[in-house]
mmCIF file as Biopython writes it, N, C-alpha, C and O atoms, coordinates in Angstrom:
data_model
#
loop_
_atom_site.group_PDB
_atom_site.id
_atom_site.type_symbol
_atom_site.label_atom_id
_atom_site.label_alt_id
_atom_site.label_comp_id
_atom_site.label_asym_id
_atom_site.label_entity_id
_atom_site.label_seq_id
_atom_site.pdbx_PDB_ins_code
_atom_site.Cartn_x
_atom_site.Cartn_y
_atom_site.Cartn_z
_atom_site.occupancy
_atom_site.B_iso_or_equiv
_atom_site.auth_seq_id
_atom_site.auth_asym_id
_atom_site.pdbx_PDB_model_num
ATOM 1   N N  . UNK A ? 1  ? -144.860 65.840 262.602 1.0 0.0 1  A 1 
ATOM 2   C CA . UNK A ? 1  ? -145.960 64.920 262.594 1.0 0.0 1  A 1 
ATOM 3   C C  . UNK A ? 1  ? -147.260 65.705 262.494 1.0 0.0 1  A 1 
ATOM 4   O O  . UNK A ? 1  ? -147.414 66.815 263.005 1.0 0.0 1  A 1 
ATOM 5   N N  . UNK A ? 2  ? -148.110 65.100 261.853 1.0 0.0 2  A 1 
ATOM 6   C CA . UNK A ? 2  ? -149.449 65.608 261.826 1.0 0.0 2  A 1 
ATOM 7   C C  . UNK A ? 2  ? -150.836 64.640 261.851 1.0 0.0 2  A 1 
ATOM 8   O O  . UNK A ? 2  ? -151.222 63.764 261.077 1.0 0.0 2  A 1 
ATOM 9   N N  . UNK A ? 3  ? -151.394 65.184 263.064 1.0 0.0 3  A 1 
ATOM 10  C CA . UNK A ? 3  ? -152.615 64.893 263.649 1.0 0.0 3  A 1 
ATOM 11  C C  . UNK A ? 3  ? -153.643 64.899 262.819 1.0 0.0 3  A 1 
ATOM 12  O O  . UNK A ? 3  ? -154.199 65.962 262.544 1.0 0.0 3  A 1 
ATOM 13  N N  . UNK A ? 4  ? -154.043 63.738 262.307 1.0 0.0 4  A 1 
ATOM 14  C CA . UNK A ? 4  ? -155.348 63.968 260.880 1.0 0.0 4  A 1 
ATOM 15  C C  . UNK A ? 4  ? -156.307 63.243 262.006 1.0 0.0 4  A 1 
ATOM 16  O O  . UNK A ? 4  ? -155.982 62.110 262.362 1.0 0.0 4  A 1 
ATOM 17  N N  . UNK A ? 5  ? -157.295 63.761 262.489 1.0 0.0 5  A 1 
ATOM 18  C CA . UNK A ? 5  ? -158.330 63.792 263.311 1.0 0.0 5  A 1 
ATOM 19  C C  . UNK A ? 5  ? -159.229 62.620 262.598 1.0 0.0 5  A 1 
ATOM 20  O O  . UNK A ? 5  ? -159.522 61.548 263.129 1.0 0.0 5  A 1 
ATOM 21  N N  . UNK A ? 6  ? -159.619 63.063 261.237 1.0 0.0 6  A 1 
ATOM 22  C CA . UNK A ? 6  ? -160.381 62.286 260.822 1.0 0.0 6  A 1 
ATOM 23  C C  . UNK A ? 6  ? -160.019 60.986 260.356 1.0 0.0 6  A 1 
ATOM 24  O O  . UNK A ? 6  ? -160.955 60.328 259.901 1.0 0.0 6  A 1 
ATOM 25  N N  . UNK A ? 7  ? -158.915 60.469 260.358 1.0 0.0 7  A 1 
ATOM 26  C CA . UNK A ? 7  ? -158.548 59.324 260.536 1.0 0.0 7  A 1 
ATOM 27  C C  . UNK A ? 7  ? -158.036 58.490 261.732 1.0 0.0 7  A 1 
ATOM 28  O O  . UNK A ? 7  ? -157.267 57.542 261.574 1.0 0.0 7  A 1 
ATOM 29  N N  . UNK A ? 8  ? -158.364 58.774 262.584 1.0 0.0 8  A 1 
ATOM 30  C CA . UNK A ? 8  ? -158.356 58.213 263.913 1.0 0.0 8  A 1 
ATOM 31  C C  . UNK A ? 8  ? -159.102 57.593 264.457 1.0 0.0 8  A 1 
ATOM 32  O O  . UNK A ? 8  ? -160.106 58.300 264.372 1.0 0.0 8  A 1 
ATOM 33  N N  . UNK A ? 9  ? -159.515 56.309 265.257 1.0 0.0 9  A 1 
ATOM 34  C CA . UNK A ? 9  ? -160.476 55.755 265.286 1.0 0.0 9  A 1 
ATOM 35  C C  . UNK A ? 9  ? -160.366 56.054 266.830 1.0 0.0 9  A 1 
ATOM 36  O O  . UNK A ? 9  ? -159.429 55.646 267.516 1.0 0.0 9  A 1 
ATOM 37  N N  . UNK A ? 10 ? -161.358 56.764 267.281 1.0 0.0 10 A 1 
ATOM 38  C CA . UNK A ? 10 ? -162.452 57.174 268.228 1.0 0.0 10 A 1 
ATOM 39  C C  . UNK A ? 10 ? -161.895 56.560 269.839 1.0 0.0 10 A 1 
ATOM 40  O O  . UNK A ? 10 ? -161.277 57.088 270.764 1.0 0.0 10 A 1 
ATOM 41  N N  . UNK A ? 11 ? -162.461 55.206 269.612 1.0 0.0 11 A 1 
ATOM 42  C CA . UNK A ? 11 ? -162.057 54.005 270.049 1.0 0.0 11 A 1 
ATOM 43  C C  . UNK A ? 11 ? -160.734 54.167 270.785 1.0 0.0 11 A 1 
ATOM 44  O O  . UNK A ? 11 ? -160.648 54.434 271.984 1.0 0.0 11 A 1 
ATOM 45  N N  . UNK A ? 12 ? -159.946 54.022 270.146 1.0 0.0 12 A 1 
ATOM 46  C CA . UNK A ? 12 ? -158.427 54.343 269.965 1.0 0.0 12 A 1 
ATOM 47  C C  . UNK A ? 12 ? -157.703 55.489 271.238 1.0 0.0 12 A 1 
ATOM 48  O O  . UNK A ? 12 ? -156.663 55.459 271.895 1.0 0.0 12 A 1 
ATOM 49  N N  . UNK A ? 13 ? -158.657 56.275 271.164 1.0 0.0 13 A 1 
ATOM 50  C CA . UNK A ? 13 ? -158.009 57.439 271.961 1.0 0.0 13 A 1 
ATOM 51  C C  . UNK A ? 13 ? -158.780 57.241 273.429 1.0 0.0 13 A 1 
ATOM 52  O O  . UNK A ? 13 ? -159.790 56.640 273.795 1.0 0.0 13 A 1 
ATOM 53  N N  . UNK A ? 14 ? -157.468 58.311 274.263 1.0 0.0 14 A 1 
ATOM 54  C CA . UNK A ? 14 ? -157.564 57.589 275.626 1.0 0.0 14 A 1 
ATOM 55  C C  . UNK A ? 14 ? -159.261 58.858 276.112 1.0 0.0 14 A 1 
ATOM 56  O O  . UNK A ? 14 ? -159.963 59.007 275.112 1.0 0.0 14 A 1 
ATOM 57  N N  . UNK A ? 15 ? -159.528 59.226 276.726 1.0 0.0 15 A 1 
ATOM 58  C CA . UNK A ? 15 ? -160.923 59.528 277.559 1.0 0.0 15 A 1 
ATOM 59  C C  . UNK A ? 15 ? -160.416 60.664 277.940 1.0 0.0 15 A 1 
ATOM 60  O O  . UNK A ? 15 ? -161.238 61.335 278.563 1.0 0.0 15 A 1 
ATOM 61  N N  . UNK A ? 16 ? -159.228 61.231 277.799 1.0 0.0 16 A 1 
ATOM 62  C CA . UNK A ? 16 ? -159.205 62.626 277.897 1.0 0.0 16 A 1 
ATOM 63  C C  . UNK A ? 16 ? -158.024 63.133 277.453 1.0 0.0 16 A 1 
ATOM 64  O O  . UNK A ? 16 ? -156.890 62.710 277.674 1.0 0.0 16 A 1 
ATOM 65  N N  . UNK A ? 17 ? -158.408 64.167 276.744 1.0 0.0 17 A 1 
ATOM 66  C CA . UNK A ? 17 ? -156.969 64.418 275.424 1.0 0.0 17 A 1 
ATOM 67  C C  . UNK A ? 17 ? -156.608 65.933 275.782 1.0 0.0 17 A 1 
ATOM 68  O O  . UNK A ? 17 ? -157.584 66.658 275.974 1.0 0.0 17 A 1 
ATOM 69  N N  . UNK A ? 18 ? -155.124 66.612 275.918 1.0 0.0 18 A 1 
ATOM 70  C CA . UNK A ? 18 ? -154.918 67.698 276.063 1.0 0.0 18 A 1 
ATOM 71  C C  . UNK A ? 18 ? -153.265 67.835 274.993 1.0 0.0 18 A 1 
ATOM 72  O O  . UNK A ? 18 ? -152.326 67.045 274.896 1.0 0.0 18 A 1 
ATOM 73  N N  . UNK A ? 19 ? -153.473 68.985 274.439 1.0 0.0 19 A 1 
ATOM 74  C CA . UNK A ? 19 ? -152.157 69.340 273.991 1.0 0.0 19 A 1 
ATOM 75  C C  . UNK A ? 19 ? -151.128 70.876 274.588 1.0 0.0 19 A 1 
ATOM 76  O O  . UNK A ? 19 ? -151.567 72.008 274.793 1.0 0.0 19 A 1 
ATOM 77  N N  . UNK A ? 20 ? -150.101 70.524 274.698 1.0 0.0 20 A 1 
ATOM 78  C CA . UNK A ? 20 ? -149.467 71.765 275.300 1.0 0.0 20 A 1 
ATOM 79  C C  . UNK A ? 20 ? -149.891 72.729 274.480 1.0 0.0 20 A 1 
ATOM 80  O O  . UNK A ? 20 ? -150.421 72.480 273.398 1.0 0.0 20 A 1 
ATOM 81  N N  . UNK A ? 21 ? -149.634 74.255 275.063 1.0 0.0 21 A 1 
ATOM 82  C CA . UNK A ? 21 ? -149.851 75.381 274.507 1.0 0.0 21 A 1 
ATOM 83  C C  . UNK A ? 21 ? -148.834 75.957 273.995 1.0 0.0 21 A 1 
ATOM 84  O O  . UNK A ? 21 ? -148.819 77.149 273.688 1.0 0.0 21 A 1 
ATOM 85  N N  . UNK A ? 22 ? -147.847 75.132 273.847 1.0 0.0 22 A 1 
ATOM 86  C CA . UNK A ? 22 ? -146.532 75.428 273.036 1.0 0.0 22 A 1 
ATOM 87  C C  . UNK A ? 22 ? -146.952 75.021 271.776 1.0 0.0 22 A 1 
ATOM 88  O O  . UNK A ? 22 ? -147.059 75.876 270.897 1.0 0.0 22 A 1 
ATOM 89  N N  . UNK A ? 23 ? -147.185 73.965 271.564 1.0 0.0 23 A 1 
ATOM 90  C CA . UNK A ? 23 ? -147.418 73.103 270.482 1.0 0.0 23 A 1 
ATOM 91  C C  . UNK A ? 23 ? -148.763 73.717 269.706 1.0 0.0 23 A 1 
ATOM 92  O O  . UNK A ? 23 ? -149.001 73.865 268.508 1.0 0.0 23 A 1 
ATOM 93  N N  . UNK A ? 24 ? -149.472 73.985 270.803 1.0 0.0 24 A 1 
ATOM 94  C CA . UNK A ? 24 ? -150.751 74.565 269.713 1.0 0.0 24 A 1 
ATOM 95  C C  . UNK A ? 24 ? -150.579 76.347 269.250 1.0 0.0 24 A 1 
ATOM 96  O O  . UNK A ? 24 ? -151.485 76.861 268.593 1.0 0.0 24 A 1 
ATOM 97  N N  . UNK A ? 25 ? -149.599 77.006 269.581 1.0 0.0 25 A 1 
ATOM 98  C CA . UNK A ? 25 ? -148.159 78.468 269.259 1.0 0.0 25 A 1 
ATOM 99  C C  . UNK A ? 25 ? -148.049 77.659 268.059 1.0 0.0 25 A 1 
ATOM 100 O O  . UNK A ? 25 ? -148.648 78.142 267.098 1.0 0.0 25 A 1 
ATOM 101 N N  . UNK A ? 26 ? -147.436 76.539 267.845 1.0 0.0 26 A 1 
ATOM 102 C CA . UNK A ? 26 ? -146.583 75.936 266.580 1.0 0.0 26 A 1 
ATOM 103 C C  . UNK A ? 26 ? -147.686 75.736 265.304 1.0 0.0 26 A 1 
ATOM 104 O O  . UNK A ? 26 ? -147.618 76.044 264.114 1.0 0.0 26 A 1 
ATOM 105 N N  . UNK A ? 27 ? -148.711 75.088 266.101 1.0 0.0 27 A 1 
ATOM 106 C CA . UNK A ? 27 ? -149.647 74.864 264.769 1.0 0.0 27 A 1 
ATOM 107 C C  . UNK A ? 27 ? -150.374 76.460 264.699 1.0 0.0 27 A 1 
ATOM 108 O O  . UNK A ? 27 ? -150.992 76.381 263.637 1.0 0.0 27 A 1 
ATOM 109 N N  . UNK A ? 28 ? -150.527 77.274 265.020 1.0 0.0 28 A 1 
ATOM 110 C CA . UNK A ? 28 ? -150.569 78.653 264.739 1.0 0.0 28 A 1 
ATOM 111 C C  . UNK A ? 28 ? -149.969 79.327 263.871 1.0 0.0 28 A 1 
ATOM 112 O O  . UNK A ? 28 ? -150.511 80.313 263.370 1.0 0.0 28 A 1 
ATOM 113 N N  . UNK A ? 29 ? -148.250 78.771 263.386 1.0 0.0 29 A 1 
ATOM 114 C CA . UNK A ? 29 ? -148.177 79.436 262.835 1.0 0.0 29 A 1 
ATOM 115 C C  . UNK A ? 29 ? -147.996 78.995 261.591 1.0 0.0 29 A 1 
ATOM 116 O O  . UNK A ? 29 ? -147.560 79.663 260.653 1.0 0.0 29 A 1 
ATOM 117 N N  . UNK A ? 30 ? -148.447 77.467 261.562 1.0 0.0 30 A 1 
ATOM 118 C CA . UNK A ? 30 ? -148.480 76.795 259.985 1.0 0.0 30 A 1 
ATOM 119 C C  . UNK A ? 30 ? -149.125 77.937 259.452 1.0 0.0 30 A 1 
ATOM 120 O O  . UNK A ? 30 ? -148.397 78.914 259.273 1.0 0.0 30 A 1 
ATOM 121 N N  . UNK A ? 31 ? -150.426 78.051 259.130 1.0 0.0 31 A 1 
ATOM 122 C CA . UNK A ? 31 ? -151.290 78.750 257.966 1.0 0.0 31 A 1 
ATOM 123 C C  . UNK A ? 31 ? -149.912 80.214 257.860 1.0 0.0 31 A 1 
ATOM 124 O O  . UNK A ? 31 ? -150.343 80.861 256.906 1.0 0.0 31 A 1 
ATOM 125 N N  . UNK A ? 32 ? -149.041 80.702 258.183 1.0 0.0 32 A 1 
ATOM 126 C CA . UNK A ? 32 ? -148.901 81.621 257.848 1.0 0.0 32 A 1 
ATOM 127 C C  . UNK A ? 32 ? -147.529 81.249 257.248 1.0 0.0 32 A 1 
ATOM 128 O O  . UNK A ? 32 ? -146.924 82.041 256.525 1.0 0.0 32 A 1 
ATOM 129 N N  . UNK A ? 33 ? -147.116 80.194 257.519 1.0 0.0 33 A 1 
ATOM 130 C CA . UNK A ? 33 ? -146.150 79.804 256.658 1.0 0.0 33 A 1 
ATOM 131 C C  . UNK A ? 33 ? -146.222 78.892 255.383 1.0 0.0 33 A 1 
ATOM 132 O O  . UNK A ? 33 ? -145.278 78.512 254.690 1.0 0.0 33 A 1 
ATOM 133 N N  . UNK A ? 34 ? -147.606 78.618 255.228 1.0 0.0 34 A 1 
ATOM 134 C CA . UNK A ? 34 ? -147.815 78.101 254.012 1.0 0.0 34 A 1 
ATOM 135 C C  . UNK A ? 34 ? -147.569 78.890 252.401 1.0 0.0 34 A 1 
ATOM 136 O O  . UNK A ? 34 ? -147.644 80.067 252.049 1.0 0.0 34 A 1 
ATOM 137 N N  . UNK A ? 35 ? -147.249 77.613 251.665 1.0 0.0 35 A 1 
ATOM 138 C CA . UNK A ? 35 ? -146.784 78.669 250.384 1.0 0.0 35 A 1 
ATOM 139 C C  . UNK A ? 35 ? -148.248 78.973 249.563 1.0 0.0 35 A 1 
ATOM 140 O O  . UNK A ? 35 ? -148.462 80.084 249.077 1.0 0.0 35 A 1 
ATOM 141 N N  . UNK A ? 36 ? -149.087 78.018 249.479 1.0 0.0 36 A 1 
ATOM 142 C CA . UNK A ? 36 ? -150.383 78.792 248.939 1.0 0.0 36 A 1 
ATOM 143 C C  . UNK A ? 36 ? -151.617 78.889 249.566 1.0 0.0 36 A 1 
ATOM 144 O O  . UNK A ? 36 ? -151.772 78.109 250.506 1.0 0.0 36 A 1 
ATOM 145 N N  . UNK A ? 37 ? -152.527 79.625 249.305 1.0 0.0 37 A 1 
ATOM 146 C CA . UNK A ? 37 ? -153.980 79.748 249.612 1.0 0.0 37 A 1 
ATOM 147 C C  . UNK A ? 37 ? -154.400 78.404 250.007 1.0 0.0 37 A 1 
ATOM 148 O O  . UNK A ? 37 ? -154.870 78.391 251.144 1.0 0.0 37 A 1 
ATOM 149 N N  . UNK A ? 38 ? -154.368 76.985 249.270 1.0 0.0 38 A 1 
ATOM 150 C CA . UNK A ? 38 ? -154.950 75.947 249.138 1.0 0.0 38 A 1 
ATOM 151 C C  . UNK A ? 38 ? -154.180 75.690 250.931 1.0 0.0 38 A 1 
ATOM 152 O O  . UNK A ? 38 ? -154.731 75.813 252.025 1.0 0.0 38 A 1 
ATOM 153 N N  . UNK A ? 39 ? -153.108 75.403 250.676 1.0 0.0 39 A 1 
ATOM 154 C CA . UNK A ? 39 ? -152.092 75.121 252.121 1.0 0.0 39 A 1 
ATOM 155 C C  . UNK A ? 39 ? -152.684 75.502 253.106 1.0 0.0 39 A 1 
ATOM 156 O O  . UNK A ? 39 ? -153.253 74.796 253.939 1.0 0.0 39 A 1 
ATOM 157 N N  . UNK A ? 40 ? -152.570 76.943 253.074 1.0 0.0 40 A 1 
ATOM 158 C CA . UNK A ? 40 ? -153.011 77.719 254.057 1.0 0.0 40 A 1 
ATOM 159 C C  . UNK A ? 40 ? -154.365 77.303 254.768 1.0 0.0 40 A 1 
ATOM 160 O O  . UNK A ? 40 ? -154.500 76.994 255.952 1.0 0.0 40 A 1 
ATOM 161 N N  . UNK A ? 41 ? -155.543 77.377 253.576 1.0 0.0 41 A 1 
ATOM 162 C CA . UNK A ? 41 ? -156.465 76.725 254.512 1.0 0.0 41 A 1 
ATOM 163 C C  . UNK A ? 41 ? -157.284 75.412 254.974 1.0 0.0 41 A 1 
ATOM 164 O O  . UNK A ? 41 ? -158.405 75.149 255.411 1.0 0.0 41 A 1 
ATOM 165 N N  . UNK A ? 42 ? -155.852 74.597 254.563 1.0 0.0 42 A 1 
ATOM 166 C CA . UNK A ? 42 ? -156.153 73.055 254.847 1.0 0.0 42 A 1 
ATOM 167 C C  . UNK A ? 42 ? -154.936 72.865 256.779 1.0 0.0 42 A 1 
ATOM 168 O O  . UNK A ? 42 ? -154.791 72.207 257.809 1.0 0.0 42 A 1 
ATOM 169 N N  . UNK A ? 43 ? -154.510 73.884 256.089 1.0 0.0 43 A 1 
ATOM 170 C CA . UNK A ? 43 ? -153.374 74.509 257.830 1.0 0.0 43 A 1 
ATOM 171 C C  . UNK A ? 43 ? -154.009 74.973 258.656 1.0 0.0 43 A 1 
ATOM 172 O O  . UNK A ? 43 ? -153.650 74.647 259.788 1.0 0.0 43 A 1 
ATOM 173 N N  . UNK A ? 44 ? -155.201 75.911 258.568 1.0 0.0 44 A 1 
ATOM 174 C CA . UNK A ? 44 ? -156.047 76.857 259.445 1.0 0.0 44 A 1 
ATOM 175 C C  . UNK A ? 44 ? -156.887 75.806 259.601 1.0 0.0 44 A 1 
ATOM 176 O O  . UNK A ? 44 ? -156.959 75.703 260.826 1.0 0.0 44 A 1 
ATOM 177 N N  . UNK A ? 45 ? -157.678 74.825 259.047 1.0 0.0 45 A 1 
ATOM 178 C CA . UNK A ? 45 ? -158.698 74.368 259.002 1.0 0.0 45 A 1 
ATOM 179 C C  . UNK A ? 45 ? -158.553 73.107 260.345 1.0 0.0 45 A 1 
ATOM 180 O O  . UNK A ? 45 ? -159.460 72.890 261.149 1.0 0.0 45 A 1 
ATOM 181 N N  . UNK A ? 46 ? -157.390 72.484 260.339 1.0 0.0 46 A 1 
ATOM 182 C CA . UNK A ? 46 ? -156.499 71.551 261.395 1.0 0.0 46 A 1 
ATOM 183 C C  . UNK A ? 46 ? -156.215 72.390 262.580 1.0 0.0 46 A 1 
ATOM 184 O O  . UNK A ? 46 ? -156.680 72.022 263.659 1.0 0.0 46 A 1 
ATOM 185 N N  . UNK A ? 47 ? -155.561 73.394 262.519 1.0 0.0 47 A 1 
ATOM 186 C CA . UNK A ? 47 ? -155.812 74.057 263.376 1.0 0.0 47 A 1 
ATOM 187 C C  . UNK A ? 47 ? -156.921 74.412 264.608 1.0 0.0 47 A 1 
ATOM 188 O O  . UNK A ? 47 ? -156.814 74.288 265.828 1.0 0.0 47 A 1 
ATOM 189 N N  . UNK A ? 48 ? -158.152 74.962 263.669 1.0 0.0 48 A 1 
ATOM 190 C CA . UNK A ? 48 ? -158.847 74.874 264.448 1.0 0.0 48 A 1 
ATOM 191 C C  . UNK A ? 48 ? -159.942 73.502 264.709 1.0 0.0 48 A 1 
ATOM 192 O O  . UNK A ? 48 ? -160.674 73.465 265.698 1.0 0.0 48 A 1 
ATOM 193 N N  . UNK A ? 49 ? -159.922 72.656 263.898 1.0 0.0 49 A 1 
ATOM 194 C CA . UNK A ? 49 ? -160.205 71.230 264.551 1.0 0.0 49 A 1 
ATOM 195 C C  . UNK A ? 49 ? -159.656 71.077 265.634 1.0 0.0 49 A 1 
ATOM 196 O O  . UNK A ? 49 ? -160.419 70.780 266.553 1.0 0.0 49 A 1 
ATOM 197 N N  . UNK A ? 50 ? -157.852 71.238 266.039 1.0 0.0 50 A 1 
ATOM 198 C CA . UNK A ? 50 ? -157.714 70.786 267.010 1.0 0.0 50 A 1 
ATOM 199 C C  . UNK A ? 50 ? -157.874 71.519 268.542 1.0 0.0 50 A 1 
ATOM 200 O O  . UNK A ? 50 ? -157.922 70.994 269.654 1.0 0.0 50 A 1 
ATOM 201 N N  . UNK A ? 51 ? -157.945 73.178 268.074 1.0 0.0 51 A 1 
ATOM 202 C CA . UNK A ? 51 ? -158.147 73.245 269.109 1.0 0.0 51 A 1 
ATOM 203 C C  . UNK A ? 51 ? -159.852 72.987 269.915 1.0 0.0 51 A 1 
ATOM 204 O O  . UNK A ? 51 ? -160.086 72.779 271.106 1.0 0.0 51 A 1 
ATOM 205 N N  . UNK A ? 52 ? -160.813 73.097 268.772 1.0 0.0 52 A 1 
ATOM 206 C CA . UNK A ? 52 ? -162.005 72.514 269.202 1.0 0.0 52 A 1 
ATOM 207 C C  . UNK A ? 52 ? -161.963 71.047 269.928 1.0 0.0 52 A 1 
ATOM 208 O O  . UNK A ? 52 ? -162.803 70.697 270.757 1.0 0.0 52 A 1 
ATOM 209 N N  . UNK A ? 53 ? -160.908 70.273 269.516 1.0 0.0 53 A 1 
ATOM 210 C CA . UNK A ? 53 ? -160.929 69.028 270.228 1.0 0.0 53 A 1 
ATOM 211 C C  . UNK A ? 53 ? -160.235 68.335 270.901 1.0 0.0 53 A 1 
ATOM 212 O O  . UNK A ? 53 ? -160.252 67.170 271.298 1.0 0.0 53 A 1 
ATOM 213 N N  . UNK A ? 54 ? -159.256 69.674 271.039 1.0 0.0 54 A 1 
ATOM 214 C CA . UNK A ? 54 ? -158.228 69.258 272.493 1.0 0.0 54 A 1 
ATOM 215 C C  . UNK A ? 54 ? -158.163 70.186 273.555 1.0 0.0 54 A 1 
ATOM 216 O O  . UNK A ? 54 ? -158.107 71.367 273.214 1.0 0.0 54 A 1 
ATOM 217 N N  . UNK A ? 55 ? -158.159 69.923 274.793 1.0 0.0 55 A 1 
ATOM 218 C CA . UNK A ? 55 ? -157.857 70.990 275.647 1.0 0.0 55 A 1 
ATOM 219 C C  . UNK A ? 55 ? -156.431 71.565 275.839 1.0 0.0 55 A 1 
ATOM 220 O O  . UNK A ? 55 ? -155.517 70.820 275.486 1.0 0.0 55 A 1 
ATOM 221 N N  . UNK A ? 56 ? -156.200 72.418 276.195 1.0 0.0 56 A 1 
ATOM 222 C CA . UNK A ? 56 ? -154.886 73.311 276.107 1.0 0.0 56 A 1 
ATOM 223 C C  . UNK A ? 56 ? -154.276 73.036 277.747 1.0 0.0 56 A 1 
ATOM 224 O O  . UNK A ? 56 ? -155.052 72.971 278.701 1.0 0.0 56 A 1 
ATOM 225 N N  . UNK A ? 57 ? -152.584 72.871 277.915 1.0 0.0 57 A 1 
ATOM 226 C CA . UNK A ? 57 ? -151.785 72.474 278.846 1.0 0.0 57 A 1 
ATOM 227 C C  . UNK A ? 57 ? -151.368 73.663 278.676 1.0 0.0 57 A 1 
ATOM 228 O O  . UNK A ? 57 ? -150.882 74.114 277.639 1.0 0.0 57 A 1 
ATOM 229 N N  . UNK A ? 58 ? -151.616 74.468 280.136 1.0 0.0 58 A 1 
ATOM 230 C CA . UNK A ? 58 ? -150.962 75.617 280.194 1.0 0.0 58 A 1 
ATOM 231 C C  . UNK A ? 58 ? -149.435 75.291 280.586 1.0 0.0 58 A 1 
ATOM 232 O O  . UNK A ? 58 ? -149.109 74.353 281.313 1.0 0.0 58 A 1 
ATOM 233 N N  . UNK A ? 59 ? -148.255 76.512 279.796 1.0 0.0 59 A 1 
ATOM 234 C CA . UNK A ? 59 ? -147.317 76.780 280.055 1.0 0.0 59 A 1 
ATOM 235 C C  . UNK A ? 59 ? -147.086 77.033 280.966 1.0 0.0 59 A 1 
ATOM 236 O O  . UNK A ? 59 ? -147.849 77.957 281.249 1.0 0.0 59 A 1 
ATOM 237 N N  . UNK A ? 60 ? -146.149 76.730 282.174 1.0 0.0 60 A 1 
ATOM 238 C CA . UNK A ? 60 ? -145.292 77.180 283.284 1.0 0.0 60 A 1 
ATOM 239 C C  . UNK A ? 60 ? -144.052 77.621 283.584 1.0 0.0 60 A 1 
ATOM 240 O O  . UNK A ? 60 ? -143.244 76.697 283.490 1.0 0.0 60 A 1 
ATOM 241 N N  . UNK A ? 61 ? -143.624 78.514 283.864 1.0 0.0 61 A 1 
ATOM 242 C CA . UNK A ? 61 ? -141.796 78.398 284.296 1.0 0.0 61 A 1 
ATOM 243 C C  . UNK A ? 61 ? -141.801 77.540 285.856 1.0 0.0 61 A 1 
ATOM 244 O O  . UNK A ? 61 ? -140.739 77.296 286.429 1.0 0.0 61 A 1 
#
């Protein structure tokens, strides 16, 4: 699944948003698994949207 920020209506979302830090490892390593340049930095670019606009759930054992 993928999080397109800019289609989300504002509204919509709850008043405080966090994503695990597993998950944001995973979207890390899109851009490097992309097959072209174009990919890559429409992958990096989501990337760092999200981490600008989500806070990070630290990992625990």
């Amino acid at each position: 699944m993928v999080i397109d920020l800019d289609r989300l209506e504002p509204s919509s979302l709850p008043l405080e948003l966090a994503v695990t830090a597993i998950t944001m490892a995973e979207l890390a390593a899109g851009p490097h698994a992309a097959a072209t340049a174009g990919e890559r930095a429409v992958r990096q670019d989501r990337l760092q949207r999200t981490e600008a606009a989500f806070d990070v759930l630290a990992f625990r054992w």
